[in-house]
VEXZALUM-105497 format. One line per 3 residues: number of its first residue (from 0); their letters; for each residue x, y, z of N, C-alpha, C, O. Coordinates in nm, 2 decimals, padded with zeros to 4 digits. Layout:
NUM = A = X Y Z X Y Z X Y Z X Y Z | ...
// end
This chain:
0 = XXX = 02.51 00.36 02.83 02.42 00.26 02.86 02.38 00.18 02.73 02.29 00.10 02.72 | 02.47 00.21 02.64 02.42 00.18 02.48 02.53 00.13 02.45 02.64 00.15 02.51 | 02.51 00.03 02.34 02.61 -00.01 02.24 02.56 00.00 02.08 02.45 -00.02 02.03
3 = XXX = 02.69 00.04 02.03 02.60 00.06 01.88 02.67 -00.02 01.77 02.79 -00.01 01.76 | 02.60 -00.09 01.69 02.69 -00.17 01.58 02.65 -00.10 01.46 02.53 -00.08 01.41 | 02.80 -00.07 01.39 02.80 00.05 01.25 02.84 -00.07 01.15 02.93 -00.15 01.16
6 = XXX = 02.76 -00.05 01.02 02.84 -00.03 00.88 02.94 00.02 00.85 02.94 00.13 00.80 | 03.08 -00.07 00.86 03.20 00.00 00.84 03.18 00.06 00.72 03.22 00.18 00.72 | 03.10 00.00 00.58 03.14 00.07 00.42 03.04 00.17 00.43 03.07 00.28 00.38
9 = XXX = 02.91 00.17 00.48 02.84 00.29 00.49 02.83 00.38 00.61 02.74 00.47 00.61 | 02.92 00.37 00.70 02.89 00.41 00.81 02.75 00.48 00.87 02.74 00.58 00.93 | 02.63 00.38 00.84 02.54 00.37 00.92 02.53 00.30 01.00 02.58 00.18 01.00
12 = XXX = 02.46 00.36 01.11 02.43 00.25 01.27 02.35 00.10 01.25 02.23 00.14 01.25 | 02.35 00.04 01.24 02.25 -00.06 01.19 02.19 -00.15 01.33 02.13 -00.25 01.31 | 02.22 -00.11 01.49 02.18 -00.18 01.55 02.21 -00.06 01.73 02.31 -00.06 01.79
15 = XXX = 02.13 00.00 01.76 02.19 00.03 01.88 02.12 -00.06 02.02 02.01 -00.04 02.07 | 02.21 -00.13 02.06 02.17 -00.25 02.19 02.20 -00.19 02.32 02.31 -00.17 02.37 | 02.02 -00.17 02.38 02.05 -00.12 02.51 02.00 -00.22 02.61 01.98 -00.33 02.57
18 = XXX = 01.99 -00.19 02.76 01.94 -00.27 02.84 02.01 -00.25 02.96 01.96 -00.29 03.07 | 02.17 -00.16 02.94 02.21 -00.19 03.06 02.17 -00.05 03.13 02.08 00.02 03.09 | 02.25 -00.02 03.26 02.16 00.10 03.34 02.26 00.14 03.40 02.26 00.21 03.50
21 = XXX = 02.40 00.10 03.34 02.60 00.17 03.35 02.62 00.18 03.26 02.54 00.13 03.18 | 02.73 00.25 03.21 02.84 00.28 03.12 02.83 00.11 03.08 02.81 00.02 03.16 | 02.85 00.11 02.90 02.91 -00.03 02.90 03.08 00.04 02.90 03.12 00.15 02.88
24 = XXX = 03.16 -00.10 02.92 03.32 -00.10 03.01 03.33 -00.18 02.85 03.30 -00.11 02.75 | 03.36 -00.28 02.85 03.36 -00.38 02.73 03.27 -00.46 02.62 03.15 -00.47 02.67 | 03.28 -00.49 02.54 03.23 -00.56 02.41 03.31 -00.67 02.34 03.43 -00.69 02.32
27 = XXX = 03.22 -00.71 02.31 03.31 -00.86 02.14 03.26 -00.88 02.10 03.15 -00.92 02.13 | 03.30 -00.87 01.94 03.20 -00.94 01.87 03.25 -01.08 01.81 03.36 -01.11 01.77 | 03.11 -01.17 01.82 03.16 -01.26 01.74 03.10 -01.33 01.62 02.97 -01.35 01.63
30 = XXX = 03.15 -01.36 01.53 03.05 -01.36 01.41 02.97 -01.55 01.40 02.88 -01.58 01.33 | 03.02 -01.65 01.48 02.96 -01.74 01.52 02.86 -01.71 01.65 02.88 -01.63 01.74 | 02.73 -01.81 01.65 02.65 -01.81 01.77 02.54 -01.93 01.71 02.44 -01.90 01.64
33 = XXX = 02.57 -02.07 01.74 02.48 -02.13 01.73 02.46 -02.20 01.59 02.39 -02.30 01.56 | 02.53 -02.11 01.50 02.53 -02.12 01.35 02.35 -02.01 01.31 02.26 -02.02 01.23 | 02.37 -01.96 01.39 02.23 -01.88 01.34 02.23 -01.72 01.35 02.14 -01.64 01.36
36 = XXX = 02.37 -01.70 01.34 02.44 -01.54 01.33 02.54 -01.53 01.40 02.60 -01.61 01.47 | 02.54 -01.39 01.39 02.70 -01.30 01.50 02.60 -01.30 01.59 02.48 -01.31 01.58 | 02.71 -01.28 01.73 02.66 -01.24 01.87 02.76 -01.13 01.91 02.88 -01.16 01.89
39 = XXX = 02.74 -01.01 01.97 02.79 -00.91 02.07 02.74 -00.96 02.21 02.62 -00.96 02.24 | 02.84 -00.99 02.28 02.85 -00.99 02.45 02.93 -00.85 02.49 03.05 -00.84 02.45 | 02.87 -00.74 02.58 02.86 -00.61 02.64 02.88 -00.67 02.79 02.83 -00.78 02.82
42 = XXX = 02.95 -00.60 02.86 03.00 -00.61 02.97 02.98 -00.45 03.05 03.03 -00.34 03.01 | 02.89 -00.47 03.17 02.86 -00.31 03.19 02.91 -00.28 03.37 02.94 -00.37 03.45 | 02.91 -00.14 03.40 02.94 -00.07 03.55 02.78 -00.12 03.64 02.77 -00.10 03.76
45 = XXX = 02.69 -00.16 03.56 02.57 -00.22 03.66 02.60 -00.37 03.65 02.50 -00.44 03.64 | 02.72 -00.42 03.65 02.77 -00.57 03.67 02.69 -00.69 03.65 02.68 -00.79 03.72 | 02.63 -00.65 03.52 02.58 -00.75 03.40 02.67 -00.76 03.27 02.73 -00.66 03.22
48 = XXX = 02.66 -00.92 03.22 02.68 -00.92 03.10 02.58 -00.95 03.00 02.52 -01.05 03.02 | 02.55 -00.87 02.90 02.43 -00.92 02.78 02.50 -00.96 02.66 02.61 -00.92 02.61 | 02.40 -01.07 02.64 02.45 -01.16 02.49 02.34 -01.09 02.36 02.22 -01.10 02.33
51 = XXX = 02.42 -01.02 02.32 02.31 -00.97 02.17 02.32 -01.06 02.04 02.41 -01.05 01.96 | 02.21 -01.16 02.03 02.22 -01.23 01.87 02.18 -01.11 01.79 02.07 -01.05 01.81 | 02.27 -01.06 01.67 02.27 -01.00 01.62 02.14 -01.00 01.50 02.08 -00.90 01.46
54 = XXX = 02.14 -01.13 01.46 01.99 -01.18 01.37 01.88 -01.23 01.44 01.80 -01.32 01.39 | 01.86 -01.17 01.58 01.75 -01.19 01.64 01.72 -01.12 01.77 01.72 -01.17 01.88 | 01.70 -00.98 01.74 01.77 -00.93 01.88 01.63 -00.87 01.95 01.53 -00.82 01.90
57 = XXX = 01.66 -00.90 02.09 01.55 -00.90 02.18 01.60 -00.76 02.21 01.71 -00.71 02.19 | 01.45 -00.68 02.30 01.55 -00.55 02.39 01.59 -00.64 02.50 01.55 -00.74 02.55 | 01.73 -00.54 02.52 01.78 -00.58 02.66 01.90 -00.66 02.61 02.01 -00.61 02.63
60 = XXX = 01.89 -00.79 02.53 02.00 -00.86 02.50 01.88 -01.02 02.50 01.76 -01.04 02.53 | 01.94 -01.08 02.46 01.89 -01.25 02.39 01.96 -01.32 02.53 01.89 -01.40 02.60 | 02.07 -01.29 02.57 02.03 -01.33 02.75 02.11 -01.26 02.85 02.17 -01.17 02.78
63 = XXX = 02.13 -01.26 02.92 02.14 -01.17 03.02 02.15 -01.23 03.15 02.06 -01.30 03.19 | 02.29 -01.20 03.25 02.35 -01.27 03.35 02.36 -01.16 03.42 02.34 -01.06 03.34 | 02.40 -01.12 03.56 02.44 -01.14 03.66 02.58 -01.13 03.71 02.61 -01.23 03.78
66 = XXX = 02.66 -01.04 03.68 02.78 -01.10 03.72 02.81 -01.15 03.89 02.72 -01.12 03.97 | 02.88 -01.20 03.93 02.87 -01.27 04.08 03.01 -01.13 04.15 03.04 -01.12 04.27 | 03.08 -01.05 04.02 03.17 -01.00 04.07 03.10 -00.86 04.19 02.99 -00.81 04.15
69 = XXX = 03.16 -00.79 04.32 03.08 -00.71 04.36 03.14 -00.56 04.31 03.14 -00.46 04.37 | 03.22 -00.57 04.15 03.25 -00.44 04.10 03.21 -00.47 03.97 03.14 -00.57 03.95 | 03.25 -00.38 03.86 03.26 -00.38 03.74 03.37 -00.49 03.71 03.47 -00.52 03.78
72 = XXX = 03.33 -00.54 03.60 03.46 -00.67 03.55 03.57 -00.59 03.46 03.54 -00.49 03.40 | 03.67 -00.63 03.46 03.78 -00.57 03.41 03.78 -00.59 03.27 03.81 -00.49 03.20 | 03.74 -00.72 03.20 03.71 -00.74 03.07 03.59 -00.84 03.03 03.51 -00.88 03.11
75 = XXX = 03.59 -00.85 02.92 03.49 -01.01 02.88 03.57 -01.06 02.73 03.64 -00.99 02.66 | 03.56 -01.17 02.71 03.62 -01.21 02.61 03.53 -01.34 02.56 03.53 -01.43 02.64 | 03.46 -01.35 02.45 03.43 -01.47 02.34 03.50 -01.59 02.31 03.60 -01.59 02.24
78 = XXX = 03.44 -01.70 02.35 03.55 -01.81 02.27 03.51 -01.82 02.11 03.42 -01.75 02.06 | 03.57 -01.88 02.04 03.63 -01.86 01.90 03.51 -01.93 01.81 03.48 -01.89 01.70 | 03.43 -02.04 01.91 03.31 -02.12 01.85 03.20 -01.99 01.88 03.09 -02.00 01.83
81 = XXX = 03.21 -01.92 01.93 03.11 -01.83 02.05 03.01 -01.86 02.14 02.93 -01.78 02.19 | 03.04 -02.00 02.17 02.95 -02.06 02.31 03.00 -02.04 02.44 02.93 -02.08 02.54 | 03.11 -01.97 02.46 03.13 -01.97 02.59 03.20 -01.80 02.59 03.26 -01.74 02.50
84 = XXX = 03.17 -01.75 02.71 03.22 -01.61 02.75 03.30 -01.64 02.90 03.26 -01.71 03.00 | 03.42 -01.56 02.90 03.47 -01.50 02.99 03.47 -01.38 03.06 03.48 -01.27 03.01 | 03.46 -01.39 03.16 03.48 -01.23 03.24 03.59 -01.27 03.32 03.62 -01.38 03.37
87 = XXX = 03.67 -01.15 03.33 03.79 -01.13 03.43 03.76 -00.99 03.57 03.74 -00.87 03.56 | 03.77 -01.07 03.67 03.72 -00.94 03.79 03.84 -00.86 03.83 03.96 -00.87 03.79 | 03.79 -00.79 03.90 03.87 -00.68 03.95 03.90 -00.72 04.11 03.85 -00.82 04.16
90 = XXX = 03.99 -00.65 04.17 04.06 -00.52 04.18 04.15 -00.57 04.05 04.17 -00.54 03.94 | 04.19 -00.66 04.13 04.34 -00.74 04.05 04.36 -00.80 03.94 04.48 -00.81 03.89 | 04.20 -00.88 03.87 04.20 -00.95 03.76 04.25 -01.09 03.79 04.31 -01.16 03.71
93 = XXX = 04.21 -01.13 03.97 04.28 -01.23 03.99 04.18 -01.37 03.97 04.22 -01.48 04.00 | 04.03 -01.35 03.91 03.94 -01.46 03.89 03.91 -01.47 03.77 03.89 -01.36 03.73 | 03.89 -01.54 03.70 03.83 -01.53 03.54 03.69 -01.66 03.56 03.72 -01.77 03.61
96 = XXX = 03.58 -01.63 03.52 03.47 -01.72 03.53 03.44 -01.75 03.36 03.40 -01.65 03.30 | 03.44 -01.85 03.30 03.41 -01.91 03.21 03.27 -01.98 03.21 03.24 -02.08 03.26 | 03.16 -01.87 03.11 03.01 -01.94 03.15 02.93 -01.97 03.00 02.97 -01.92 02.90
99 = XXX = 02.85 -02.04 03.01 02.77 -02.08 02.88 02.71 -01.93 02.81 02.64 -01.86 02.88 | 02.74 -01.91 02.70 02.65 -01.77 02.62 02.51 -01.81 02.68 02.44 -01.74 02.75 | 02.48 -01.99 02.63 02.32 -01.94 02.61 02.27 -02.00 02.75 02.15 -02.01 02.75
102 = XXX = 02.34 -02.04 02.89 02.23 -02.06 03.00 02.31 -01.97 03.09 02.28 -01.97 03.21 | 02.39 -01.92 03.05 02.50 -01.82 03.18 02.56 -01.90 03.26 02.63 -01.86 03.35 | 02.54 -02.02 03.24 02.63 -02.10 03.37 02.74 -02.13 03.40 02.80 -02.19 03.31
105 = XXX = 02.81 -02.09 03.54 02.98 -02.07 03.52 03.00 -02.20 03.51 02.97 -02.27 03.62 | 03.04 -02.27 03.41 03.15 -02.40 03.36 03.30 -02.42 03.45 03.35 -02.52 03.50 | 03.33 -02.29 03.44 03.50 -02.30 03.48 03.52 -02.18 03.55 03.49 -02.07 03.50
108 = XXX = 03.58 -02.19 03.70 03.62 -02.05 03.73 03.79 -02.07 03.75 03.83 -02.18 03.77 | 03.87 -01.97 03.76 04.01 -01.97 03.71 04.04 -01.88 03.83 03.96 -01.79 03.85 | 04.13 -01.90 03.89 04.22 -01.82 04.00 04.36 -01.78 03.96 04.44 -01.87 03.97
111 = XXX = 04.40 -01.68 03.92 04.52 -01.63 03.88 04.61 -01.56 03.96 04.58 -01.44 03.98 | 04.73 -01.61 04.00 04.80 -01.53 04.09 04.96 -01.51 04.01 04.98 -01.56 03.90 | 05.05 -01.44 04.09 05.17 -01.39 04.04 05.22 -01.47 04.14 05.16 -01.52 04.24
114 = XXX = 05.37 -01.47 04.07 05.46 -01.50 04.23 05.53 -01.36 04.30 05.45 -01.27 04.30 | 05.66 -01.34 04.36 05.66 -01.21 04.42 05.76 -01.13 04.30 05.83 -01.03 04.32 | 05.75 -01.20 04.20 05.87 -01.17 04.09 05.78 -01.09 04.00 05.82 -01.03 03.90
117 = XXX = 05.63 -01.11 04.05 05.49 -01.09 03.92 05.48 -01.16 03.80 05.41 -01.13 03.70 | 05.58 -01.29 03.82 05.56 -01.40 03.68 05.41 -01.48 03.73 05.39 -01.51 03.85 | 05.34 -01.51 03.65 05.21 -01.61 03.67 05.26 -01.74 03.69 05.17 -01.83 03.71
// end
């Protein structure tokens, strides 16, 4: 129900971020957010994702969505600026929703299929 961020050279914990009330499944970190720190987005089995600003961290997470999937998501992934997050659903991994870090709102949702050869 925890995630914890370590000092790789000292290996002390310097942050454990809770809030969820599942297993977290996934994490990312990313060291942009706004230009006002790193952010960790946690992806959990109670089918929420939380946004942790790392230089400003609320309990629970700095914001906190909802996934619309009705299981656990298969992954999450950060874009590179760190304003936008992905989740990929399950069974199949056949939806990817692309949403704002800081209002959760799905932007882009993505439908992924194979053909019968399983090329995309």
């Amino acid at each position: 129900h925890t995630c914890r961020v370590w000092d790789t050279s000292t290996g002390q914990c310097m942050h454990v971020l809770s809030g969820h009330t599942g297993s977290v499944e996934w994490c990312q970190f990313s060291s942009v957010f706004d230009q006002s720190g790193a952010i960790l987005a946690t992806h959990s089995f109670d089918h929420t994702c939380r946004i942790f600003n790392l230089s400003n961290l609320k309990e629970g997470g700095n914001h906190v969505f909802d996934s619309v999937y009705k299981s656990k998501a298969n992954s999450v992934s950060l874009s590179q600026c760190g304003t936008l997050i992905a989740t990929l659903s399950p069974p199949d991994g056949d939806e990817c929703l692309v949403r704002s870090v800081i209002t959760g709102e799905v932007v882009s949702m993505w439908k992924i299929g194979c053909n019968a050869e399983g090329v995309l």
